[in-house]
C-alpha positions in Angstrom: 5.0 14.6 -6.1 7.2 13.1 -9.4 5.9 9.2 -9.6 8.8 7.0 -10.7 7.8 3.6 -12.5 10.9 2.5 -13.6 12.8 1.5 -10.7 16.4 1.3 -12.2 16.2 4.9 -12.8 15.1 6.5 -9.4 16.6 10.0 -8.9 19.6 10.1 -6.4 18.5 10.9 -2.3 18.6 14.8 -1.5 21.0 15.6 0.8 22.7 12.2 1.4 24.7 13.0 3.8 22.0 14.3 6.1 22.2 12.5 9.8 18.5 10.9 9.4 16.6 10.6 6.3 12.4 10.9 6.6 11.3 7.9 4.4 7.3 7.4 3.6 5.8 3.9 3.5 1.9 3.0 2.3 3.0 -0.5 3.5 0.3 -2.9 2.0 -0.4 -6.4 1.1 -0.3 -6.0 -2.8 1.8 -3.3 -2.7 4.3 -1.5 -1.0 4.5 2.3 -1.5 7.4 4.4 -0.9 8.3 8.0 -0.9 11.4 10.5 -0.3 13.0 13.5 -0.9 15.2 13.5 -4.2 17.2 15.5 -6.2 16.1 16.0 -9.3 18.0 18.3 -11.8 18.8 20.0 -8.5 15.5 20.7 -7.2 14.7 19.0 -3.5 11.7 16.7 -4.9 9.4 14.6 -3.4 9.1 11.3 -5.4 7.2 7.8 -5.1 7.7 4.8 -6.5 5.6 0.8 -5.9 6.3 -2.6 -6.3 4.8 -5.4 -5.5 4.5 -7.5 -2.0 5.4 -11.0 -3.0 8.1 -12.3 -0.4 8.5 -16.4 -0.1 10.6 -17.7 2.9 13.3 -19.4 2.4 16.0 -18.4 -1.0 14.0 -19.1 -4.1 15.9 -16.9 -7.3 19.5 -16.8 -7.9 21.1 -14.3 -10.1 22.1 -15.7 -13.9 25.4 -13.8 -12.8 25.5 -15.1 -9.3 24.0 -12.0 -7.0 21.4 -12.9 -4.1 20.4 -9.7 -4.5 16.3 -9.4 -3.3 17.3 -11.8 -0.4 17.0 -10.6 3.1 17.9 -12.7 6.4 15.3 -11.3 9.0 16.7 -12.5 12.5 18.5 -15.6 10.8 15.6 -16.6 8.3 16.2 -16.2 4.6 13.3 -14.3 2.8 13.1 -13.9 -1.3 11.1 -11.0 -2.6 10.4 -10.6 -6.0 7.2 -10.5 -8.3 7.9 -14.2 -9.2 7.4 -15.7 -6.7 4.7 -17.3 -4.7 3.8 -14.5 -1.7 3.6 -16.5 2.2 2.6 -13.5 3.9 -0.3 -13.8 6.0 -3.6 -11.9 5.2 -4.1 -10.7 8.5 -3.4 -8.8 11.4 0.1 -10.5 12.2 1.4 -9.5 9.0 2.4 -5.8 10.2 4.9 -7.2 12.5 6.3 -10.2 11.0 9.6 -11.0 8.9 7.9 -10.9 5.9 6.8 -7.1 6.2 10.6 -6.5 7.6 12.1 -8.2 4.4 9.8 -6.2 2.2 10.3 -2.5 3.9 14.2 -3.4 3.7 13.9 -4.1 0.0 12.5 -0.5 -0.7 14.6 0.8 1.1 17.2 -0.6 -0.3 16.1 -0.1 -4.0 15.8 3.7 -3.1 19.5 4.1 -2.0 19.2 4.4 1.6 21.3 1.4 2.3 23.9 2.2 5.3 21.8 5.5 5.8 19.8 5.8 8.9 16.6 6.6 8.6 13.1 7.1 10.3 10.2 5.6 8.8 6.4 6.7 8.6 4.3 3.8 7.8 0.5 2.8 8.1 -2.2 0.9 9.6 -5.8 -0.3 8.7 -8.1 2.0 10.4 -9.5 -1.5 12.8 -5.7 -2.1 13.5 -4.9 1.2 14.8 -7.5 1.5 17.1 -9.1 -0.2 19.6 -12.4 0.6 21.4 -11.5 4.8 20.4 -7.9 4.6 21.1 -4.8 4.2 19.4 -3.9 0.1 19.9 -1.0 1.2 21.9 0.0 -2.8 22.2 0.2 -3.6 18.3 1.6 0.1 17.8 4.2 -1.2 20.0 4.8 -4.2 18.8 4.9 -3.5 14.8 7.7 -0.8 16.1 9.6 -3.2 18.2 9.7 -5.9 15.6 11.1 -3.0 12.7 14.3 -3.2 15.2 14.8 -6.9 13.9 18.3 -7.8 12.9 18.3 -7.9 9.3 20.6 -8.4 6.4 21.1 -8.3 2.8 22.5 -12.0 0.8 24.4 -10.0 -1.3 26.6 -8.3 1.2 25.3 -4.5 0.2 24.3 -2.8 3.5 20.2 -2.1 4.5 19.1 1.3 6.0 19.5 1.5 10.0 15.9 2.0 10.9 16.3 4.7 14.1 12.8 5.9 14.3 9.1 4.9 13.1 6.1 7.0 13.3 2.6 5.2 12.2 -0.4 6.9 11.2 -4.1 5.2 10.5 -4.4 5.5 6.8 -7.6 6.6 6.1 -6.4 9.5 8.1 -3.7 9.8 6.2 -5.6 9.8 3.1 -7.6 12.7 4.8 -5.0 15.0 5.4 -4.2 14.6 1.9 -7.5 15.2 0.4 -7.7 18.5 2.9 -4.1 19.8 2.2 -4.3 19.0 -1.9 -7.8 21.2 -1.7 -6.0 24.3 -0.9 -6.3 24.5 3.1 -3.0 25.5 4.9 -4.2 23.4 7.8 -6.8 20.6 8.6 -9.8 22.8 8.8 -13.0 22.0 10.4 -15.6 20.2 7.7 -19.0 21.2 6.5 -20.2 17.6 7.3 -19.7 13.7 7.9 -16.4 12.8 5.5 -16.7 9.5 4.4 -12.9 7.7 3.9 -13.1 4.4 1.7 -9.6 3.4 1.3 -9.3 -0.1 -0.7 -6.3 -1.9 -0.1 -4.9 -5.1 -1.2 -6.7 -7.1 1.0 -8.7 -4.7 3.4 -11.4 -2.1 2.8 -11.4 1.0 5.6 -14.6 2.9 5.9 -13.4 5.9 8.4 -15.5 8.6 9.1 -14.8 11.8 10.1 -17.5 14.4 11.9 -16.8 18.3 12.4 -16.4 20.0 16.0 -13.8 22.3 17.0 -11.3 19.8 15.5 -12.2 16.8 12.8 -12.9 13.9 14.5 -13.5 10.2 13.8 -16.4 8.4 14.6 -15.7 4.7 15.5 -19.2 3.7 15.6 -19.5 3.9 12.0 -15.7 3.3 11.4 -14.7 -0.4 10.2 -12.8 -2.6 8.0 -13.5 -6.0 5.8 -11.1 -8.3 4.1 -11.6 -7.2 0.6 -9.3 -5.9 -2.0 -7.6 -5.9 -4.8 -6.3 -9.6 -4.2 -10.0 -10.8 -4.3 -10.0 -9.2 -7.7 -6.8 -11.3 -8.7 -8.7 -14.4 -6.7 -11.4 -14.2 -9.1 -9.8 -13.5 -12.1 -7.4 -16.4 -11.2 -10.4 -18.8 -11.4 -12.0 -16.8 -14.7 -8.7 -17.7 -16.5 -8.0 -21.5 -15.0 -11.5 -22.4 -15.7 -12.0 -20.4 -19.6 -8.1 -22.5 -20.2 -8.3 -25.5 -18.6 -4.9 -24.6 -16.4 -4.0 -25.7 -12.9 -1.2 -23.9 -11.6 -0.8 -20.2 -12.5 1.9 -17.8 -11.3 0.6 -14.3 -9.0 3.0 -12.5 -11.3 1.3 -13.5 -14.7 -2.2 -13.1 -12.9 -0.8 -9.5 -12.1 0.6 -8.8 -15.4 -2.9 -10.0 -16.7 -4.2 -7.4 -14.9 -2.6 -5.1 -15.5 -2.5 -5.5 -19.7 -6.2 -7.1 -19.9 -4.3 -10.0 -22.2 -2.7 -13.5 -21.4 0.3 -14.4 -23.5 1.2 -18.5 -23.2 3.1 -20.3 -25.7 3.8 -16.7 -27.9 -0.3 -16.9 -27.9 -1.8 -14.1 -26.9 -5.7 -13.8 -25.9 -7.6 -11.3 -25.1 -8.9 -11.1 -21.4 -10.5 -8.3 -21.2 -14.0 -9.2 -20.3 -12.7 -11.7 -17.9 -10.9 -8.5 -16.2 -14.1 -6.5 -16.4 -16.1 -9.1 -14.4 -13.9 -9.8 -11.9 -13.2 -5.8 -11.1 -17.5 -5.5 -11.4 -17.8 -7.7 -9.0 -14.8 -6.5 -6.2 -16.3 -3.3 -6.9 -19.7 -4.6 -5.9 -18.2 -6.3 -2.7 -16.4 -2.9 -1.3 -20.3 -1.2 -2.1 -22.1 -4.1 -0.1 -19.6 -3.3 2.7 -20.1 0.5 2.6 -23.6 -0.6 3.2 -23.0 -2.9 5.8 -21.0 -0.2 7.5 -23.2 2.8 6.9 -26.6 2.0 6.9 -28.6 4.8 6.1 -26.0 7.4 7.7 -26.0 10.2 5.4 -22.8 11.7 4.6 -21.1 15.5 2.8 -18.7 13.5 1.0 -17.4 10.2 0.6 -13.3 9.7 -0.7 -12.0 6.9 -2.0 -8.6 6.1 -2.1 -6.0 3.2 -2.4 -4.7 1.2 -5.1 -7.8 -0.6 -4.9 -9.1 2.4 -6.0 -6.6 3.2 -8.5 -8.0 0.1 -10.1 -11.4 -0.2 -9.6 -11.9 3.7 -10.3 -14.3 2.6 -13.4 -16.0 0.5 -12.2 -16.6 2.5 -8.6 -17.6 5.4 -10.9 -20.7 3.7 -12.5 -22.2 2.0 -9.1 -21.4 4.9 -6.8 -23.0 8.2 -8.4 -21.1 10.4 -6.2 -18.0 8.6 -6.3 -14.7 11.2 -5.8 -10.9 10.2 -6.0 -7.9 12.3 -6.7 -5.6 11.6 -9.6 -3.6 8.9 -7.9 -5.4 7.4 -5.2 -2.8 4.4 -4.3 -0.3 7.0 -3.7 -2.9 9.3 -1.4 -1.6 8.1 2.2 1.7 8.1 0.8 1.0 11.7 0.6 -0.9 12.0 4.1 2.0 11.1 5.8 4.5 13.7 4.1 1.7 16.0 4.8 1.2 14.9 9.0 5.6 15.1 9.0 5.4 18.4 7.7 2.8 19.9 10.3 4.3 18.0 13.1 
């Protein structure tokens, strides 16, 4: 898998006149995750590319040279997704079937070159939100599907992707099949012991658990998930910053950007917020370890893998409270990968 991070450049779609294009969505509440078959200097290649989840209702940026472009009208309502704005999406349950998770997969889409293009889309779901008492939720399954077939349209006039089919996997599973398949197994083998699966999202943390038999299976007793993420990170570093400066309002993106670069640049002053960073990432860490707790008890384990872009940044952090802590290279990008992998064997 090639990881693009400039967006402008993204390699052209393999085979674009195929009848239905497989697109791959980590779909989460910080960021959005997408993955699809290029072609790159000829080669049929699998890439990835992020960006964030900020959508505002309601038309918010215009263009210096007059496009709407990153405004979507989901069944009549405008939406506005960018980094600079303020994000309205709910931090719950409701999210994965509302407008502003429509507007947002449309914008991928879009970005990658699949407007006009039909295509079917494998997403994911918190580990508590695709099942319920052992079972897959077949209600909110149902309706997270039926509200994708929302009429929707680009301000700019540019045509979205026709969305003809959805497949949705739970994403610690996901991130499972992609830990099994990158460790050399052909196939999802039986396990020597109880798999532990933290994935840390942008506002949840799944603890899955998987337990050998004559195929994996997950245990729901001590399977779970808490509100905690990356966005408590940016929650707490959002008050570090307003109380060390004295500011009131601050915009997500600059809180991101901070971040992301450990500095703060206001007024062409810039100031070192490293420790600030530090702190706030020692203590989310700490949070997702009091919930493996919570979860686990004493429930001893072969193996516990994080994953998530909560783990992407938190992985130093993670690393010096959890002695036997075990990620791959890029863990934000490991359900991604799960559900390539699940498409593949199906």
């Amino acid at each position: 898998m090639q990881i693009i991070n400039d967006l402008t450049n993204l390699p052209p779609i393999w085979a674009p006149d195929e009848e239905t294009h497989h697109v791959f969505m980590d779909d989460g509440y910080d960021q959005m995750k997408v993955g699809y078959w290029a072609d790159v200097d000829g080669k049929r290649t699998l890439v990835a590319f992020k960006y964030r989840t900020s959508v505002q209702m309601g038309r918010h940026l215009t263009a210096v040279m007059g496009s709407e472009t990153g405004i979507y009208i989901i069944d009549g309502s405008s939406y506005t997704v960018s980094e600079y704005v303020e994000n309205d999406a709910t931090r719950n349950k409701r999210f994965a079937h509302s407008d502003f998770k429509i507007a947002l997969v449309h914008h991928g889409l879009k970005v990658a070159g699949f407007g006009g293009k039909n295509v079917h889309i494998h997403t994911t779901l918190p580990i508590s939100h695709f099942f319920r008492n052992g079972l897959p939720d077949a209600d909110h399954i149902n309706k997270v599907k039926t509200k994708f077939k929302a009429e929707a349209a680009s301000a700019d006039g540019e045509q979205l992707a026709l969305i003809v089919g959805h497949t949705i996997q739970s994403e610690a599973v996901a991130a499972f099949i992609a830990y099994m398949l990158r460790n050399g197994h052909e196939n999802v083998e039986p396990i020597p012991g109880a798999i532990g699966v933290c994935d840390i999202g942008g506002n949840t943390t799944d603890l899955t658990v998987l337990v050998p038999g004559q195929q994996v299976m997950i245990n729901h007793d001590l399977s779970s998930s808490r509100e905690v993420g990356v966005l408590n990170i940016k929650d707490d570093l959002k008050k570090r910053i307003q109380h060390r400066f004295g500011f009131d309002k601050i915009p997500s993106a600059t809180i991101s950007q901070a971040l992301d670069v450990k500095k703060l640049t206001f007024l062409k002053q810039e100031h070192d917020i490293a420790e600030d960073v530090k702190m706030s990432k020692v203590d989310t860490a700490k949070r997702v370890l009091n919930v493996i707790d919570e979860i686990l008890g004493d429930q001893v384990l072969h193996l516990m893998l994080f994953c998530g872009g909560g783990t992407e940044c938190l992985k130093t952090e993670l690393a010096e409270e959890y002695p036997t802590f075990e990620s791959s290279d890029f863990p934000e990008f490991d359900n991604l990968l799960g559900l390539v992998r699940a498409n593949e064997a199906a």
